[in-house]
Each structure stands twice: as structure tokens, then as C-alpha cells.
C-alpha positions in Angstrom: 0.0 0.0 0.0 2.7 2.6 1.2 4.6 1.6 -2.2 1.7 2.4 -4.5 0.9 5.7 -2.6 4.4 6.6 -3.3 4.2 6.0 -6.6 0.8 8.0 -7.1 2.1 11.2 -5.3 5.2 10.8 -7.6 3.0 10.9 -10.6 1.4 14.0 -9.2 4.3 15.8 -8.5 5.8 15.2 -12.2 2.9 15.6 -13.3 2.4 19.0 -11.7 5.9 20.1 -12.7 5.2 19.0 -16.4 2.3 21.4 -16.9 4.5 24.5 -15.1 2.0 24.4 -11.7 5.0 24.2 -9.2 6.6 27.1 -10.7 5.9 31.3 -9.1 5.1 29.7 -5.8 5.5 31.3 -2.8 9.2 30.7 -1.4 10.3 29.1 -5.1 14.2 28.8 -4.8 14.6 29.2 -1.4 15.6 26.6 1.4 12.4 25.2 3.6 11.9 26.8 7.0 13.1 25.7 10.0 10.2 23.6 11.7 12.5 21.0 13.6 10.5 22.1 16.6 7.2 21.0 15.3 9.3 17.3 15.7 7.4 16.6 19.1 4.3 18.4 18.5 0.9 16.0 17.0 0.0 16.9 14.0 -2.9 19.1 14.5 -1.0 21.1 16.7 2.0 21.6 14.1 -0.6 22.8 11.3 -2.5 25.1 13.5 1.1 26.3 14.5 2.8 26.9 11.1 -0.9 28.6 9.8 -0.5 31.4 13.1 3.6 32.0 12.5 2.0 32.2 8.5 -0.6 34.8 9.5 2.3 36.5 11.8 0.5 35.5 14.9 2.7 33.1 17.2 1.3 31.6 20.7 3.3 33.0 23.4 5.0 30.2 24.5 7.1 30.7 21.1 7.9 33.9 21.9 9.4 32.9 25.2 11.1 30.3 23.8 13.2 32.2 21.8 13.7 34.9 24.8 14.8 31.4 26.8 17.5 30.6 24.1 18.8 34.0 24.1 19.3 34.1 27.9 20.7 30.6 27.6 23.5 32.1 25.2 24.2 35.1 27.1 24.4 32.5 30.8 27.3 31.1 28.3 29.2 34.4 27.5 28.7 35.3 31.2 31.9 36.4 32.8 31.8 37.2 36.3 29.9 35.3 39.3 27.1 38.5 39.7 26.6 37.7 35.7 25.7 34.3 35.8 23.6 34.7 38.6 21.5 37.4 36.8 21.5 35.2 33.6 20.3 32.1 35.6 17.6 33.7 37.5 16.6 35.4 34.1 16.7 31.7 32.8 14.6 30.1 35.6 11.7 32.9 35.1 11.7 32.3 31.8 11.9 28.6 32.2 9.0 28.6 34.4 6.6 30.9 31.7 7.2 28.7 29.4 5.9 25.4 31.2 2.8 27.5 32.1 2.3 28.6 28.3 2.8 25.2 27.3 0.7 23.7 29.9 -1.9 25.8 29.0 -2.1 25.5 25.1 -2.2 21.6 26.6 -5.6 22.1 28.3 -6.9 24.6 25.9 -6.1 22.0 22.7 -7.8 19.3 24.9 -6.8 15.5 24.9 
């Protein structure tokens, strides 16, 4: 079964490219996004994801995320003692509102 599906979606695609459909597209000729993070997210959740960052509208626990790396990286070019305490507390904050968004995109998504 998985073979012949293969096979069909091949068709489709050279078929596609043969009549010219797959050409003006949005993003033609440049690499694919990122989305390794949508690796350990269901499906459903990684579609309604990508459609928000599309529309320019990302849940908040994305936003943190990326605050969380960034204070991650500076905890790493800390120098001094007083630094990497600041970093770290910076970190565990951040740390901590990103569990809550997460948990609560959880609850709101349902089982």
C-alpha cells in the first residue's frame, strides 16, 4: 500500500511540474523553513502552528522560547559570578513561563 501511494504522489508531482503548476510559488528557490520544533508536537497542533507564524501571529509560549534561548546564550558568555547569577535567575523565570504557556495551550487543545 505505502509503495503504491508513493508511486501515485510521484506521478502527481511530475505531473504538476510538467504542466508548469509548481513554478511562481511562494518561497520558489529558497531553502524550507526551520520547523524541527514542530518534531514533538501531533499533528494538529504543528498545522495550526505553522498557519499562526503564517498569519504572523505566534502563541506566546514561542515567543518565550526564543527569549529562553537568548538568555541561555548570554548565561554562556557570562563572565563574572554576579553575571551568571542574573542570567540564571533570568533563565529560571523564563523557564517557568514557558511550562505554564505550554501547559496551558495543553488544556486549551484538549486530549
Amino acid at each position: 500500500m505505502t509503495q503504491s501511494l508513493n508511486r501515485l504522489i510521484e506521478r502527481q508531482i511530475q505531473k504538476a511540474l510538467a504542466e508548469g503548476k509548481l513554478q511562481g510559488l511562494k518561497g520558489e528557490g529558497k531553502p524550507l523553513p526551520d520547523r524541527s520544533g514542530e518534531a514533538f508536537l501531533d499533528m494538529a497542533t504543528a498545522v495550526a502552528t505553522r498557519i499562526m507564524a503564517e498569519a504572523g501571529a505566534l502563541p506566546e509560549e514561542f515567543k518565550i522560547k526564543k527569549l529562553l534561548e537568548a538568555a541561555k546564550q548570554n548565561y554562556s558568555r557570562a563572565d563574572t559570578d554576579e553575571e551568571k547569577r542574573v542570567a540564571m535567575a533570568l533563565i529560571a523565570n523564563l523557564q517557568q513561563r514557558y511550562n505554564i504557556a505550554v501547559e496551558a495551550r495543553r488544556k486549551f487543545m484538549g486530549p
